[in-house]
C-alpha positions as CSV (number, residue, x, y, z in Angstrom):
1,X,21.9,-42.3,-65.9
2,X,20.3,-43.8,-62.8
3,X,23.3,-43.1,-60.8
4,X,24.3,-40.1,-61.6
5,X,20.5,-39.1,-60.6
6,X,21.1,-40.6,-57.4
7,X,24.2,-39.3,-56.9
8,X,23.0,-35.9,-57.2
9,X,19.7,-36.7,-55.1
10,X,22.3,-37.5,-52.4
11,X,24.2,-34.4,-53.1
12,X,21.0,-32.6,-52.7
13,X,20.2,-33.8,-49.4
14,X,23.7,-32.9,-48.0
15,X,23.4,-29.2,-49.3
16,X,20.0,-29.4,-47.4
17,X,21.0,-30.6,-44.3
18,X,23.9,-28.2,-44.5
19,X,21.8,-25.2,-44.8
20,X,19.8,-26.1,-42.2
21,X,23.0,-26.8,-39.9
22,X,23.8,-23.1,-40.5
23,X,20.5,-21.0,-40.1
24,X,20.5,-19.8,-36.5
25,X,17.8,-21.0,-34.6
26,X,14.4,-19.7,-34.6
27,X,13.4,-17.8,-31.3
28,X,12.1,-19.9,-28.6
29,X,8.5,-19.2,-27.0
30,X,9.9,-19.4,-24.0
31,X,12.0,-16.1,-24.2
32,X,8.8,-14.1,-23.8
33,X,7.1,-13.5,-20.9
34,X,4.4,-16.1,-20.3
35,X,0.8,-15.3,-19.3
36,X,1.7,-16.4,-15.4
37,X,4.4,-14.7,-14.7
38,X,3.2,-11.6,-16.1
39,X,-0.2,-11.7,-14.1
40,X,2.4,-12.8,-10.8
41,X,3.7,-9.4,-11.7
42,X,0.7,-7.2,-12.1
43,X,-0.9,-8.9,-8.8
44,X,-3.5,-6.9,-6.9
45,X,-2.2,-6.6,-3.3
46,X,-4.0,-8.9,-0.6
47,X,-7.6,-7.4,1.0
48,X,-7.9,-7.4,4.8
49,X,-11.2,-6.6,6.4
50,X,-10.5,-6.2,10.2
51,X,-13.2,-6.5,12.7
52,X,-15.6,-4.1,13.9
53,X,-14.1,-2.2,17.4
54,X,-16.0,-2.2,19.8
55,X,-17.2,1.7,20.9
56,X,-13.9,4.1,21.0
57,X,-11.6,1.4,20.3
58,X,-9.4,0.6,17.4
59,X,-9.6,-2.2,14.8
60,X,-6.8,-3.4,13.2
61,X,-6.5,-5.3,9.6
62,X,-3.5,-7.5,10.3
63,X,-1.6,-8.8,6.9
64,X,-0.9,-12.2,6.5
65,X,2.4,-13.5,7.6
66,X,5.3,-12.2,5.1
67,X,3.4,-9.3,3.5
68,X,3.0,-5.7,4.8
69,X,0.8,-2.8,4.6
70,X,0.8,-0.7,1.2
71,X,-2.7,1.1,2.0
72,X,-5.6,1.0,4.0
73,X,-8.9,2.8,5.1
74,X,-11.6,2.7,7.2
75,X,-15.6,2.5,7.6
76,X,-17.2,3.8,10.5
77,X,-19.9,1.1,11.2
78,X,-21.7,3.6,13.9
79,X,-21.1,7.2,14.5
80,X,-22.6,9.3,17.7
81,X,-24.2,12.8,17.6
82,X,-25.4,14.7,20.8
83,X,-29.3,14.4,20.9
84,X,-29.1,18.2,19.4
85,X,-27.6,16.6,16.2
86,X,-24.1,18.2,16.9
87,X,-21.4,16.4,15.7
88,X,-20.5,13.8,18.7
89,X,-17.5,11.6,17.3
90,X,-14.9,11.8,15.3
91,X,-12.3,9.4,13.4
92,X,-9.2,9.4,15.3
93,X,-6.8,7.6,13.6
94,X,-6.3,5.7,9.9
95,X,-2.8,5.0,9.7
96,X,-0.1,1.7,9.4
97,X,0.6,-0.2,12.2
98,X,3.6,1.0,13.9
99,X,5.1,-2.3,12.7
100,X,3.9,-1.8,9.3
101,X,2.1,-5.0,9.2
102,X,-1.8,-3.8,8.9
103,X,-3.7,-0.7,9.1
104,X,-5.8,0.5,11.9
105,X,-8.5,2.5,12.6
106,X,-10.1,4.1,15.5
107,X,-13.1,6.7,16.3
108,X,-13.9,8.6,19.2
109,X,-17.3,7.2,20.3
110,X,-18.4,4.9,17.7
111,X,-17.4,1.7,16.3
112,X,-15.1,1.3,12.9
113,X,-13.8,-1.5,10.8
114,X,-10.1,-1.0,9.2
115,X,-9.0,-2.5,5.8
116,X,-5.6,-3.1,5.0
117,X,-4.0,-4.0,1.5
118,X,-1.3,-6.1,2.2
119,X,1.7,-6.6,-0.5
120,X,4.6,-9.1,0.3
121,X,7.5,-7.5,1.7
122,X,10.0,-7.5,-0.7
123,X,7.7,-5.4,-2.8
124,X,6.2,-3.3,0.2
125,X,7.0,0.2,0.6
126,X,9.0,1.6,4.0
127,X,7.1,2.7,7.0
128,X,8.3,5.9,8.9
129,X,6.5,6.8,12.2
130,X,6.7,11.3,12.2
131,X,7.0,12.2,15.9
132,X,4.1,13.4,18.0
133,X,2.8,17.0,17.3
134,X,2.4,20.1,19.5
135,X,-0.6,20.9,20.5
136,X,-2.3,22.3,17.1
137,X,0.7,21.5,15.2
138,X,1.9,19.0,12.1
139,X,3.1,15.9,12.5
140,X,6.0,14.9,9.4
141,X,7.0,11.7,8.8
142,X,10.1,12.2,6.4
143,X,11.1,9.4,3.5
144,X,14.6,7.8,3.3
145,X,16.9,9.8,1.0
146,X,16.2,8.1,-2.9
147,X,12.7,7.2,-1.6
148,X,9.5,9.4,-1.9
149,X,5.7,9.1,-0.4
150,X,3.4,6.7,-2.0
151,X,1.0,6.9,0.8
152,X,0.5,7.3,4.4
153,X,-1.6,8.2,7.5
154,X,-2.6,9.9,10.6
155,X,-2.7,9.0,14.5
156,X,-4.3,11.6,16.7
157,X,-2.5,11.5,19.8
158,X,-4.7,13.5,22.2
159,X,-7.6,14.8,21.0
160,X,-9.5,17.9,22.7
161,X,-13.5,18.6,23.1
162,X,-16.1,20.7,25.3
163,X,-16.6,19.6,28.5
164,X,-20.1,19.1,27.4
165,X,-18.6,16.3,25.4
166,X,-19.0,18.5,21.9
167,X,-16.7,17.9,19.7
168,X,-13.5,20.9,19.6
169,X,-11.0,19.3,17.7
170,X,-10.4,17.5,14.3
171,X,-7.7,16.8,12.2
172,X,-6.8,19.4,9.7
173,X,-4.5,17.6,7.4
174,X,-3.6,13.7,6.2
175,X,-1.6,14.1,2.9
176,X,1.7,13.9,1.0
177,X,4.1,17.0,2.1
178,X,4.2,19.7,-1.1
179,X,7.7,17.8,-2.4
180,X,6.3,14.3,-2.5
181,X,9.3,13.5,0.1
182,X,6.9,12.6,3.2
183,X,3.9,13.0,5.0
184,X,2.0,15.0,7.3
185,X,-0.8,15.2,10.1
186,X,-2.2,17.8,12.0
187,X,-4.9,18.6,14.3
188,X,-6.8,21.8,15.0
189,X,-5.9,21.7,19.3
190,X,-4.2,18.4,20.0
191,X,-1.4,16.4,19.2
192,X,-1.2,14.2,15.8
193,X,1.5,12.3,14.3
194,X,1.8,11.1,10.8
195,X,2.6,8.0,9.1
196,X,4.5,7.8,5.7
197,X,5.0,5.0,3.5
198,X,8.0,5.7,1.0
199,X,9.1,4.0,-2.4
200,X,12.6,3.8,-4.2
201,X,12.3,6.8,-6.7
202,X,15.0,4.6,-9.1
């Protein structure tokens, strides 16, 4: 009786192993995404907070080496009025670099600080450069075929005023074209040119 008990222990614990042999394997953690790669995905681009200009001159936000501009802005950090109160200054440009790596911005009279948010290139959208306006005319930038505007800017290329020094001129339009396909610019009297940054629509 004791070995036929232990034979069929033995039998039992081959059948066992057997089984286990031929159950497929249970999924492995390490198929899903983890918690890193998923927040290396999701990243925030890079803040850039360029430097104050000095009066009438442009500052840039320059992104760090390998990385490109994706958006940007500006703050004016001192705007000028004639002693009347009329409107004395204007913001002249708040565009991409013409290299696409930062974002600039300038003002008429007073000083401004651009901020750039800098993605690495590989994920960064294309820059096109629209050509310079007619007077009181727009500006269009056009996307790549497959690609459409995910944002974009303006440069004023001459800009006109009163001899008084009053201002005469602003820019009439900074937006995405009605299809989505590009960008445009325009000023009321001078010359403008638009930026566009363009995404794959696939």
């Amino acid at each position: 009786m004791r070995m036929r008990f232990t034979a069929r222990r033995r039998l039992g614990t081959a059948v066992t192993a057997l089984v286990l042999a031929v159950l497929p394997a249970a999924p492995q953690a390490a198929a899903e995404p983890s918690g890193a790669g998923a927040s290396e995905r999701a990243a925030a681009p890079t803040l850039v907070v360029g430097p104050v200009s000095a009066d009438g001159e442009a500052s840039v936000a320059s992104c760090p080496d390998g990385t490109r501009a994706v958006n940007g802005g500006y703050a004016s950090a001192s705007f000028q009025h004639a002693n009347g109160g009329s409107i004395y200054d204007a913001v002249l440009a708040s565009a991409p670099t013409k290299d696409g790596k930062g974002w600039f911005a300038n003002q008429l009279k007073g000083k401004v600080q651009a901020r750039a948010l800098c993605a690495p290139e590989d994920q960064a959208p294309t820059l096109v450069v629209g050509p310079v306006s007619a007077d009181g005319e727009a500006s269009v930038a056009s996307c790549p075929d497959g690609t459409r505007a995910v944002n974009g800017g303006y440069a004023s290329a001459s800009f006109q005023h009163a001899n008084g020094g009053e201002i005469y001129d602003y820019v009439t339009a900074g937006a995405p074209t009605k299809d989505g396909k590009g960008w445009f610019a325009g000023q009321l009297k001078g010359k403008a040119q638009a930026r566009a940054l363009c995404l794959a629509t696939g």
